[in-house]
C-alpha positions as semicolon CSV with decimal commas, in nm:
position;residue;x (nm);y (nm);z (nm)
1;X;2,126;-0,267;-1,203
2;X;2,178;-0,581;-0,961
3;X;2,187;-0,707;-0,637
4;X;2,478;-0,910;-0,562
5;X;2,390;-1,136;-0,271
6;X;2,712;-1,345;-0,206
7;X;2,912;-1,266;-0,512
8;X;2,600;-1,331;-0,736
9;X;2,361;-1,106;-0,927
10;X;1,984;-1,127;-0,878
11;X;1,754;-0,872;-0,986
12;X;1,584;-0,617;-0,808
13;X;1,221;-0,715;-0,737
14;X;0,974;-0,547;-0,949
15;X;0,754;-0,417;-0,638
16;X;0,944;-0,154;-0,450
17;X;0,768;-0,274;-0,090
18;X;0,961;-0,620;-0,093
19;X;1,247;-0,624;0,180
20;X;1,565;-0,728;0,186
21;X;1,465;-1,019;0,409
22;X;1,148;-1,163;0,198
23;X;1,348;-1,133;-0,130
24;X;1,658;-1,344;0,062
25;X;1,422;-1,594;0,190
26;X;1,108;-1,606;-0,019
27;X;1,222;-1,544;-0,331
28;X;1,575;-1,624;-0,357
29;X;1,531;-1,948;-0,104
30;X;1,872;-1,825;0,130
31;X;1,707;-1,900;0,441
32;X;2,009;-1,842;0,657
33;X;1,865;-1,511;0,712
34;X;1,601;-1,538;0,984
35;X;1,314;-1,359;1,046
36;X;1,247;-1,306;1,399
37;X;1,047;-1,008;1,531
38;X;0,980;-0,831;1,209
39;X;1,007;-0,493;1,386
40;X;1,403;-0,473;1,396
41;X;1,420;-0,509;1,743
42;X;1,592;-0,862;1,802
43;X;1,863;-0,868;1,503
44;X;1,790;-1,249;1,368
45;X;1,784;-1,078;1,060
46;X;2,098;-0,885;1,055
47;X;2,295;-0,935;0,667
48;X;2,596;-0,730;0,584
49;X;2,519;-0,476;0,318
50;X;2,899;-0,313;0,150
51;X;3,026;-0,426;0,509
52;X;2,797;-0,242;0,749
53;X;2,513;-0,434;0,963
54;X;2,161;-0,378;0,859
55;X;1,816;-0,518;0,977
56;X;1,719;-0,660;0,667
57;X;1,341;-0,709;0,759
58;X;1,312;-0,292;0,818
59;X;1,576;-0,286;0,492
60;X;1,375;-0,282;0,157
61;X;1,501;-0,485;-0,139
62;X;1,576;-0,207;-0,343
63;X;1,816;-0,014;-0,123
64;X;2,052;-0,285;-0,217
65;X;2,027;-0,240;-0,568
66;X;2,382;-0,214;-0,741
67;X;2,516;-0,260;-0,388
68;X;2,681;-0,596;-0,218
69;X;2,459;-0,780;0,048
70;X;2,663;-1,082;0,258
71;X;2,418;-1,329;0,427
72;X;2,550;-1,633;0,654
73;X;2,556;-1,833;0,314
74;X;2,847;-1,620;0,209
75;X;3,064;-1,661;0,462
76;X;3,176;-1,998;0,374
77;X;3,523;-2,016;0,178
78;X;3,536;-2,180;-0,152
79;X;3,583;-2,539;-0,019
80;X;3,258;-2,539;0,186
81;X;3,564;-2,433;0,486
82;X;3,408;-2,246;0,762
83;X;3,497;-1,886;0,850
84;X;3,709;-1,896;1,189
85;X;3,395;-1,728;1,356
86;X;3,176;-2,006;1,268
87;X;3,416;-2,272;1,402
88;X;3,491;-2,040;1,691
89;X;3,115;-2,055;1,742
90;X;3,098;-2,425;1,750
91;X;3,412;-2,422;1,958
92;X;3,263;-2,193;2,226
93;X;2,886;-2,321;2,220
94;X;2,808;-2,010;2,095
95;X;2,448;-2,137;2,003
96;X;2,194;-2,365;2,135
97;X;1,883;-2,376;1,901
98;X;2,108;-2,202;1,677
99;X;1,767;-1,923;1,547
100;X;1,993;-1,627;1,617
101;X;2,359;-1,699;1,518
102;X;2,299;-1,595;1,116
103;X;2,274;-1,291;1,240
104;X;2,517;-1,278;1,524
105;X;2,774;-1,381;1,296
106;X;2,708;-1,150;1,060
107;X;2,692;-0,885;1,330
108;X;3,017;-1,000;1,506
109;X;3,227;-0,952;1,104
110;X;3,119;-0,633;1,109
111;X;3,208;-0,563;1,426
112;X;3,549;-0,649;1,355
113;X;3,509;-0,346;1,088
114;X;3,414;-0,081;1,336
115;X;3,678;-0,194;1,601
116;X;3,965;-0,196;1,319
117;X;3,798;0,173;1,202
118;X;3,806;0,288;1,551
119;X;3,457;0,341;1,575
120;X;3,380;0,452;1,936
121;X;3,040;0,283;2,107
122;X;2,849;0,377;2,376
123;X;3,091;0,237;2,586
124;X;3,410;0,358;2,458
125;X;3,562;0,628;2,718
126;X;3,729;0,815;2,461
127;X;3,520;0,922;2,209
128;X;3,850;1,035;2,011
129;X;4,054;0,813;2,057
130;X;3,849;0,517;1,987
131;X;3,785;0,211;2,148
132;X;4,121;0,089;2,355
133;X;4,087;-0,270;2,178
134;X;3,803;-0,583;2,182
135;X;3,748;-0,546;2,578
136;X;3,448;-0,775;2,679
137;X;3,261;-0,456;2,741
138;X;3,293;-0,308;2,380
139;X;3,179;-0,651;2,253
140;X;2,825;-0,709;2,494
141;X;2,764;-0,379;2,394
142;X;2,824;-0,383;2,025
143;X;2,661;-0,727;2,003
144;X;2,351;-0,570;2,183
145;X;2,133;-0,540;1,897
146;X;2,122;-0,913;1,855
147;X;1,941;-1,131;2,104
148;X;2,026;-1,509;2,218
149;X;1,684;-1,618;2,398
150;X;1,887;-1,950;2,495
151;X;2,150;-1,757;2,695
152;X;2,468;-1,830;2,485
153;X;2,569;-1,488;2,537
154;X;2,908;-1,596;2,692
155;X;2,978;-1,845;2,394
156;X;2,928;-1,575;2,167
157;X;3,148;-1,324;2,334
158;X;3,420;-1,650;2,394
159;X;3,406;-1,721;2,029
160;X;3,430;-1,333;1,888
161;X;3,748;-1,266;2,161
162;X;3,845;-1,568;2,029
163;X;3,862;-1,472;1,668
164;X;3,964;-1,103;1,784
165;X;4,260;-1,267;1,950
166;X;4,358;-1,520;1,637
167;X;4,340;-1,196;1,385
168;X;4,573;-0,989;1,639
169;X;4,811;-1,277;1,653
């Protein structure tokens, strides 16, 4: 089996205690992926694995063997273009030192997922019915696993409403 990272397959390290985050950065050199706390508690290290958010520094390497892992390298089209939530980013100062927005980005995509799925939050009134769209409130609290210590919060709410709003278009 294989690991595809980005559309590419690397092996599965040979020592089962790697994670996710040291093979990314320290063995594969994609150092988009931050490590922040080490302790899953601030989300600089969020990756997509088949879609869904996970902490890749509490993630070990070979859970994602034979499955698809998306870091912030892979969300670059072909031409080196940047996805609309990156620009929207830049557009919205949704960064200041810049640390934390790997994994707010990747966060943010797959909140797209969960909103288009219907996935209720903590917030959502109806639990059945779903969310009632991309209100400011289901974003903060979706995007509440990942942690701005420069206060671009607002930016990065701007810049995902802005994206939500281009995609509904």
């Amino acid at each position: 089996m294989a690991i595809s990272i980005n559309g590419s397959a690397y092996s599965p390290p040979e020592d089962p205690r790697v994670s996710l985050l040291d093979l990314l950065r320290e063995r594969e050199g994609l150092t988009g992926t931050k490590l922040g706390c080490n302790q899953g508690a601030c989300g600089a290290c969020t990756v997509l694995l088949d879609g869904e958010r996970v902490l890749s520094c509490l993630t070990l390497a070979v859970q994602a063997d034979g499955r698809e892992v998306l870091t912030v390298e892979g969300l670059e089209g072909p031409d080196g273009d940047l996805h609309p939530l990156q620009q929207a980013f830049i557009d919205h100062d949704g960064f200041q030192c810049g640390y934390c927005t790997p994994g707010q980005l990747c966060s943010a995509i797959a909140l797209v997922r969960e909103l288009r799925r219907g996935d209720p939050s903590h917030v959502t009134a109806d639990l059945a019915g779903g969310p009632k769209g991309p209100t400011r409130a289901e974003i903060r609290e979706r995007m509440s696993g990942n942690l701005c210590r420069c206060g671009a919060h607002n930016g990065i709410v701007e810049a995902i409403e802005e994206m939500l709003a281009g995609e509904a278009a």
